[in-house]
C-alpha positions in Angstrom: 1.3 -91.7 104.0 3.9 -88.9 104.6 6.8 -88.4 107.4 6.2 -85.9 108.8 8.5 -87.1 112.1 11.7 -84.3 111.8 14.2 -85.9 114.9 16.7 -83.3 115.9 19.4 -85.3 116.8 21.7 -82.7 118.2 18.9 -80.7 120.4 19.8 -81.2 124.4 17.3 -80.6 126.6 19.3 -79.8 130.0 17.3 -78.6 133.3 18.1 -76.2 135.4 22.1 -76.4 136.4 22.5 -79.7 135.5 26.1 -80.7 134.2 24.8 -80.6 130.6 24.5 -77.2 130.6 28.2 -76.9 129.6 26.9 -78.2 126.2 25.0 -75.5 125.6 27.5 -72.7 127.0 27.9 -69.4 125.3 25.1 -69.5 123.1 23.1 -67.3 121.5 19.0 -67.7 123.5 15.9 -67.2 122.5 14.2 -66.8 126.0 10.3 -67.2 126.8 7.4 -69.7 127.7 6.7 -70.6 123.7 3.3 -72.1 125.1 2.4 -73.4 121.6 5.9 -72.3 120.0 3.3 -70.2 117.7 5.0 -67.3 115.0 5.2 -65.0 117.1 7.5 -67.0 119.3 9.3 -68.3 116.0 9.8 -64.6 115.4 11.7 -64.9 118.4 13.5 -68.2 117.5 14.7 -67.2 114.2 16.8 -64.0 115.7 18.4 -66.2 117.8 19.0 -68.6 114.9 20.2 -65.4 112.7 22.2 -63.8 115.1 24.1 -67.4 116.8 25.0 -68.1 112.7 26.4 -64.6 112.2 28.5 -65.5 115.2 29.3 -69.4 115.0 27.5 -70.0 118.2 25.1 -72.7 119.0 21.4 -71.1 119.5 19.0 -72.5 122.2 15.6 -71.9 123.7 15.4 -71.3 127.8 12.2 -71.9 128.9 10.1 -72.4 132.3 7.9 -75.6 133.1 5.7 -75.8 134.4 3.9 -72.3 133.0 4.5 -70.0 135.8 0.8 -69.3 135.9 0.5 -72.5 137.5 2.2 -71.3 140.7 1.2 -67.6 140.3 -2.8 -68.8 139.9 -3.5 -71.8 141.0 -6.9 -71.8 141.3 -7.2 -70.9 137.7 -6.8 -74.3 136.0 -4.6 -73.3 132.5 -5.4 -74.4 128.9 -2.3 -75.1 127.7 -1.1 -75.6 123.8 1.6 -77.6 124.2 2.6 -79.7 127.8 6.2 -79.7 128.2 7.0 -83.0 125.9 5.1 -81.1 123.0 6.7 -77.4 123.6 10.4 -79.4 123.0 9.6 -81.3 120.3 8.2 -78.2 118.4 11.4 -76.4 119.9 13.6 -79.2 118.4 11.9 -78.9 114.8 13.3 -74.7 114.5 16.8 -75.5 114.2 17.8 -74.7 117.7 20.8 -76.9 119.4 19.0 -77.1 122.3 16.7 -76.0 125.7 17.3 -75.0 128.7 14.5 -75.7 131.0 14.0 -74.1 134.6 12.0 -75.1 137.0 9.6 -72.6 137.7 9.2 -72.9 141.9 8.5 -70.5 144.4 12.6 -70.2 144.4 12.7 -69.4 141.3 9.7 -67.1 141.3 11.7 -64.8 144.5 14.6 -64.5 141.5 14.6 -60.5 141.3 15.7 -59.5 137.8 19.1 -58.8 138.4 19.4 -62.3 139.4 17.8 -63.6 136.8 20.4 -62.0 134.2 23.7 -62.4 136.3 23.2 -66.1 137.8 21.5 -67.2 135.0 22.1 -65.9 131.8 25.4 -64.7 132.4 26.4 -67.6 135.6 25.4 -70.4 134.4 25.2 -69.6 130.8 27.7 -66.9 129.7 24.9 -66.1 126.7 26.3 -64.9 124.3 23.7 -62.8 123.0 19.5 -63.0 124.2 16.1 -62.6 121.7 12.8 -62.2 123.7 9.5 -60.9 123.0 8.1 -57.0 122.9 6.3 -58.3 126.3 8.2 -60.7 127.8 8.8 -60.0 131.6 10.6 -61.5 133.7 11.9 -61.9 137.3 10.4 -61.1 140.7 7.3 -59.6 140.3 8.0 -59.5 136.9 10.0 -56.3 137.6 12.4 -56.9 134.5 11.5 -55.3 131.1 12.7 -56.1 127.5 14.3 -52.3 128.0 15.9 -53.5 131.6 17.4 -56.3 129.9 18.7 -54.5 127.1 20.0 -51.9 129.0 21.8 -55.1 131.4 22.7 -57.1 128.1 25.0 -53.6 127.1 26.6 -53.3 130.3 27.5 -57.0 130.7 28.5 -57.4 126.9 25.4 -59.2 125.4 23.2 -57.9 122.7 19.5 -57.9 123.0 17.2 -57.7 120.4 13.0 -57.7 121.0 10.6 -59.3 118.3 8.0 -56.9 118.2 4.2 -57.4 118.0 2.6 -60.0 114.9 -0.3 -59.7 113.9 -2.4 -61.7 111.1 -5.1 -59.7 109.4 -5.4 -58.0 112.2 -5.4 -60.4 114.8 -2.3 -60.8 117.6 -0.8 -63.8 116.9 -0.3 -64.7 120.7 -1.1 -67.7 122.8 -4.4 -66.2 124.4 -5.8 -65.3 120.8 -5.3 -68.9 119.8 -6.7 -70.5 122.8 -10.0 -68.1 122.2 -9.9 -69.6 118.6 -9.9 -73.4 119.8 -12.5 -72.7 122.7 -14.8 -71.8 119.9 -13.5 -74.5 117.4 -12.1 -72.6 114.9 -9.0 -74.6 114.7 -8.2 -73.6 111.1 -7.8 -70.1 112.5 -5.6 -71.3 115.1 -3.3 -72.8 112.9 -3.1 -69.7 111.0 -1.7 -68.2 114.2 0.4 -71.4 115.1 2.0 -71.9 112.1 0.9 -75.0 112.1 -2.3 -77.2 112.8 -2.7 -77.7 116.7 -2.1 -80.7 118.2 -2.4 -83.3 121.1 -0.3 -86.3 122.0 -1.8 -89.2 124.2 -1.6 -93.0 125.2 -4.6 -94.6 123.2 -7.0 -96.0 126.5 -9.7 -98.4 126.3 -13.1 -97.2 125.6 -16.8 -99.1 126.0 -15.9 -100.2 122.8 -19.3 -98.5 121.3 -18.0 -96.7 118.4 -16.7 -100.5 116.8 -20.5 -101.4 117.7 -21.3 -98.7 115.7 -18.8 -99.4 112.7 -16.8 -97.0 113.7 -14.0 -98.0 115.6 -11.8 -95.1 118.1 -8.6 -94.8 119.3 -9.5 -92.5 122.3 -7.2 -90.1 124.4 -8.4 -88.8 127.8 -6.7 -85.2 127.4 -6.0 -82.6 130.1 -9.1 -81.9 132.2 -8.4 -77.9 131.5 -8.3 -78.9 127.8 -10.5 -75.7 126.5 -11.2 -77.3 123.1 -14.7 -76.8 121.9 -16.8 -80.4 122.4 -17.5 -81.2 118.6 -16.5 -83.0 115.8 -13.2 -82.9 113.6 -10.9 -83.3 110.8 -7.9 -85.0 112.5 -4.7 -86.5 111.5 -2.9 -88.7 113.4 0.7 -89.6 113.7 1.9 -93.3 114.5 5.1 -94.3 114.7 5.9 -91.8 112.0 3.0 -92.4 109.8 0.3 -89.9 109.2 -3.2 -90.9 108.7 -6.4 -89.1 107.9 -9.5 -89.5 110.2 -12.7 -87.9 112.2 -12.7 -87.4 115.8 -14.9 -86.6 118.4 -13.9 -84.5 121.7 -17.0 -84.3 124.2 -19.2 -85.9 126.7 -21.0 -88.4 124.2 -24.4 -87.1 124.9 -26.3 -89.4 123.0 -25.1 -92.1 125.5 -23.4 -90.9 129.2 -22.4 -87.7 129.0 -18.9 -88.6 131.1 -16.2 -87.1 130.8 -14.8 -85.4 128.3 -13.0 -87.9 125.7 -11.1 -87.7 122.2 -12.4 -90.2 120.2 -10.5 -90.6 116.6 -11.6 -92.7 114.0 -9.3 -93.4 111.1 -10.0 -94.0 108.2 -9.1 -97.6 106.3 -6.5 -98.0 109.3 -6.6 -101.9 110.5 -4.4 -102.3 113.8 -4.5 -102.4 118.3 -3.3 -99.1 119.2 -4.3 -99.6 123.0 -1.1 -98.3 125.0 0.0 -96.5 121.6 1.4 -92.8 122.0 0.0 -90.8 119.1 -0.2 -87.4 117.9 -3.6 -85.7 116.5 -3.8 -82.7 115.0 -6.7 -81.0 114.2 -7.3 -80.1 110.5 -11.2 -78.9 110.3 -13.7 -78.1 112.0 -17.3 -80.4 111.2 -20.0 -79.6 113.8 -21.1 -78.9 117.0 -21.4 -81.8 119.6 -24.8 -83.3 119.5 -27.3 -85.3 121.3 -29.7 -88.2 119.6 -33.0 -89.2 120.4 -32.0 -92.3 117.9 -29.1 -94.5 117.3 -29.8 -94.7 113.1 -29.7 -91.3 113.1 -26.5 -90.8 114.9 -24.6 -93.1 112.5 -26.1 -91.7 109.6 -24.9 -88.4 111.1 -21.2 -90.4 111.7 -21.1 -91.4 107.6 -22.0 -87.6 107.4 -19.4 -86.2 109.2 -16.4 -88.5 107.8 -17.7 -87.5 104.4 -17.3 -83.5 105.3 -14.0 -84.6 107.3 -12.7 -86.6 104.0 -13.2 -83.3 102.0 -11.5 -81.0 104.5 -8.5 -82.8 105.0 -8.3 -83.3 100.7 -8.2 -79.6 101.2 -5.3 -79.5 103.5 -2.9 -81.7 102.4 0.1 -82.3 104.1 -1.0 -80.3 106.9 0.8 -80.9 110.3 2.8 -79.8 112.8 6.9 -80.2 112.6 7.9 -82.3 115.5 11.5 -83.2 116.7 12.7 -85.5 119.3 14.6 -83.8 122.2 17.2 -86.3 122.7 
């Protein structure tokens, strides 16, 4: 079993114009929504890193929570890669000193652009130099550009500099690509795009206790409802208290049985232990199959022996595999 727990002890998280923020003064920021903190937006991350060493200054993420979609569309119910807990551990695992974090209300939203740089950025922050995105927009309507803020960042004495676009093998590494791969299951493909295997984090709930019937005990997570993850089964590993252990899990309806709501259900393998009320982390390694119904219970746990076989040899594939996560402080 292998740490793969990387606390940043120095990372502050401070929100919105808290006293904190006179920690994080003057630095150099990397400024977006990193939903998923994926390459592109590590792109973006290590300018900032670059250009706040060249300097001496501390580097820092500013970022919005919740995802301004969530007030622009509200009827569209978003499938997020990372919640706000996993976007700043991911953030605190680059090497940043810390995040900024704004509340993204309908105050904040009315910001015009201007705004947005001089009570912000330069207010409340005094940057001292900003890295964005070739499409990050930002402001009232989104009416500022990566060109406005350049242009702003001259006149008020910061330097500006724009990732431009990644792609890999042709594909844009961004975070709608990624959520198309994981809505069809290919999860290996979104962790080419990540960086790093995609993951959930959850409070282990109590379940009918059927898979233990069945010889194979779960650990299962209720994840957001606008989870888009494809119902089927993986290779997982999970993270407790540090420790990483290989398993198969199961996100669906359980067709064979209730079809309820949709449920992760992880099985680890040769793990002995209660994890109910346990916070754990799964990422997913592999993908094994397609969700399925049977008219049979035999059949469905020979299928189960089946899929931890396939799930066994995926993960002896991947070793090592998963995500780098820090621990705001």
């Amino acid at each position: 079993m292998t740490d793969h727990f990387h606390p940043a002890e120095s990372f502050v998280v401070v929100r919105d114009d808290a006293p904190g923020v006179a920690a994080i003064k003057g630095a150099v920021a990397a400024i977006g929504n990193f939903d998923g903190v994926h390459r592109g937006h590590r792109a973006v991350i290590d300018a900032a890193l670059v250009r706040a060493k060249a300097i001496a200054a501390p580097a820092i993420a500013v970022t919005f929570e919740p995802h301004p979609r969530a007030l622009l569309r509200p009827d569209e119910p978003m499938f997020r890669l990372t919640d706000e807990t996993a976007k700043l551990r991911l953030l605190a695992a680059t090497g940043l000193s810390g995040a900024l974090v704004l509340t993204f209300d309908r105050a904040f939203a009315a910001l015009s652009a201007e705004e947005f740089i001089t009570r912000i950025l330069v207010g409340q922050l005094g940057i001292s130099g900003a890295t964005i995105g070739f499409d990050f927009h930002f402001g009232h309507q989104r009416g500022g550009s990566p060109a406005f803020l350049a242009a702003e960042g001259a006149r008020l004495g910061f330097p500006v500099e724009t990732a431009p676009p990644l792609e890999d093998e042709g594909r844009p590494v961004s975070s709608s690509s990624i959520r198309a791969a994981l809505t069809e299951g290919r999860v290996v493909e979104a962790a080419e795009l990540l960086g790093h295997p995609w993951f959930v984090s959850g409070t282990v709930i109590r379940g009918d206790q059927r898979g233990r019937d069945l010889g194979f005990p779960t650990a299962n997570l209720a994840l957001d409802p606008a989870c888009g993850l494809k119902h089927g089964i993986y290779a997982v590993r999970a993270q407790i208290g540090g420790s990483v252990h290989d398993g198969v899990a199961s996100f669906g309806t359980r067709p064979t049985f209730d079809d309820g709501a949709a449920l992760l259900e992880v099985n680890l393998f040769d793990f002995a232990g209660d994890l109910y009320g346990a916070v754990i982390d799964v990422a997913f390694i592999g993908w094994i199959r397609a969700e399925l119904k049977f008219d049979a219970i035999d059949a469905l746990v020979r299928r189960m022996h089946e899929d931890a076989r396939l799930a066994r040899a995926a993960l002896a594939r991947a070793p090592g595999a998963f995500p780098l996560l820090g621990k705001p402080s």
